[in-house]
N, C-alpha and C positions, 0 to 999 in steps of 0.2 A: 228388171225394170226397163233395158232399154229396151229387152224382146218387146215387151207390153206398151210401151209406146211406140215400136216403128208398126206392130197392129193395129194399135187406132190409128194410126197415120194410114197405113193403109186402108184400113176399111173408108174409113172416110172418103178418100180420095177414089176411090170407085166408084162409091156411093153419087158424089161429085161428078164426078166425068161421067157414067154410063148413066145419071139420072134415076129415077124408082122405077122397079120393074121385078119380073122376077126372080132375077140374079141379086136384088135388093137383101132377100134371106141369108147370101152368105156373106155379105158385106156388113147386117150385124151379129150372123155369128163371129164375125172374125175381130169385128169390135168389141163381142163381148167375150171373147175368150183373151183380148190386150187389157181389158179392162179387172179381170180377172186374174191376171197374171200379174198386172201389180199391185193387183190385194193382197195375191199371194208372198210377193215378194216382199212387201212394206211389212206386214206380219211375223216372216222368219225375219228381218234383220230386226223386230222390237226382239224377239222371242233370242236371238241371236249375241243382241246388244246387250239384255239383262243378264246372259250367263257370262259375257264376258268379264261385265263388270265384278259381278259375285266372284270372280276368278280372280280378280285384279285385285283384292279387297284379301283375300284367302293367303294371295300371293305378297301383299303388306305387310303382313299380321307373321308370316312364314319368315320373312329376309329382315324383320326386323332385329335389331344391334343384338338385344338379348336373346331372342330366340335363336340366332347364329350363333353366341357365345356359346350357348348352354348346349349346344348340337355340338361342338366343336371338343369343348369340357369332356362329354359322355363318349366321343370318338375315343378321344385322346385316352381316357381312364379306359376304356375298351381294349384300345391296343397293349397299356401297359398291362394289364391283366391275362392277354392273350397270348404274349409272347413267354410267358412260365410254361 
């Protein structure tokens, strides 16, 4: 996000200072490739934010009292069983 704002800053600022012309062309591709980039970026952190959450939720449900006891129980009955 910040690559993609310091390119509108700069396109802009050329665009600004050297006026329209025909160096104008790359001052907005270079806009539109900042402007693009935090599309790009706003997108993977939704796409990023929803798996974390589903992870976090996965991860409650895991470390929960009883689900650690009962992990804990099947160890432990494991071990006694394994050392015959």
């Amino acid at each position: 996000m910040r690559t993609g704002a310091a390119l509108i800053a700069l396109g802009t600022f050329f665009t600004r200072y050297f006026g329209l012309g025909y160096w104008s062309i790359i001052d907005v591709f270079i806009t539109l490739i900042g402007i693009t980039s935090i599309g790009v970026a706003v997108r993977l952190f939704t796409k990023s934010h929803s798996v974390e959450r589903k992870l976090l939720k996965q991860l409650e449900v895991e470390l929960a009292s009883d689900a650690v006891e009962k992990r804990l129980a099947d160890a432990i009955q494991a071990h006694r069983f394994g050392s015959f």
